[in-house]
C-alpha angles and dihedrals in degrees: 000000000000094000089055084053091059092046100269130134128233108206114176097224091205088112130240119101096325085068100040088048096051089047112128088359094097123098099181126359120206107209112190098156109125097190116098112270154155115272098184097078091058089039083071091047087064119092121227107297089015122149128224100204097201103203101151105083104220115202100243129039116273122238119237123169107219092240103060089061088042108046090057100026095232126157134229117204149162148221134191125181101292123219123227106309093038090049083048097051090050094044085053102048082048093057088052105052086038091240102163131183120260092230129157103211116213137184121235096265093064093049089094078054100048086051092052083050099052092040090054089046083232100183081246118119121309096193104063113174119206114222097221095165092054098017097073109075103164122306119000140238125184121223129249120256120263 
């Protein structure tokens, strides 16, 4: 998994052992589950200081006891599609802690080929990028598929 490549954990909150053996071992959960659910059992798998980011909307209000936010002084917060300000101050914080994006940057002619790879779910990047200011040189032909 790509996330595991970067340093993240996959843990299926479905409950059993996965989820006993990833309690307090979580520095930041991102829940984007938009079914209703219960948040306690990923609130112990917080640290101390951990953060559950909440960016699935349930339909119903979720349920927390104080306590379980408090005793370990955890945090629970949120996060919708920002608009300008919001997109500049996480492409700064990203500048200054040199978090990039994993892209793969394409001209125009591969973009036939990106499609066939994402079609065929290929393990190559799922983020392609097209170069639209370099990739046009004159008019342009697309690629055969390969």
């Amino acid at each position: 998994r790509e996330v595991e490549a970067m340093g993240a954990a996959f843990v299926m909150s479905k409950g059993g052992e996965a989820m006993a053996a990833a309690e307090d071992t979580q520095d930041l959960i991102i829940d984007t589950v938009s079914a209703q659910h219960d948040i306690v059992p990923l609130l112990s798998c917080l640290k101390t200081d951990g953060t559950l980011c909440m960016v699935g909307i349930p339909p119903e209000d979720l349920k927390v006891h104080a306590f379980d936010v408090i005793g370990g002084r955890k945090a629970v917060a949120g996060s919708l599609i920002g608009g300008i300000s919001e997109t500049q101050e996480m492409l700064d914080f990203c500048a200054a802690h040199a978090i990039t994006a994993d892209i793969h940057l394409i001209p125009p002619s591969q973009i036939n080929h990106a499609m066939v790879q994402l079609r065929a779910n290929s393990g190559a990047a799922r983020r392609f990028v097209i170069d639209v200011k370099d990739g046009f040189s004159g008019e342009w032909e697309a690629e055969d598929d390969e």
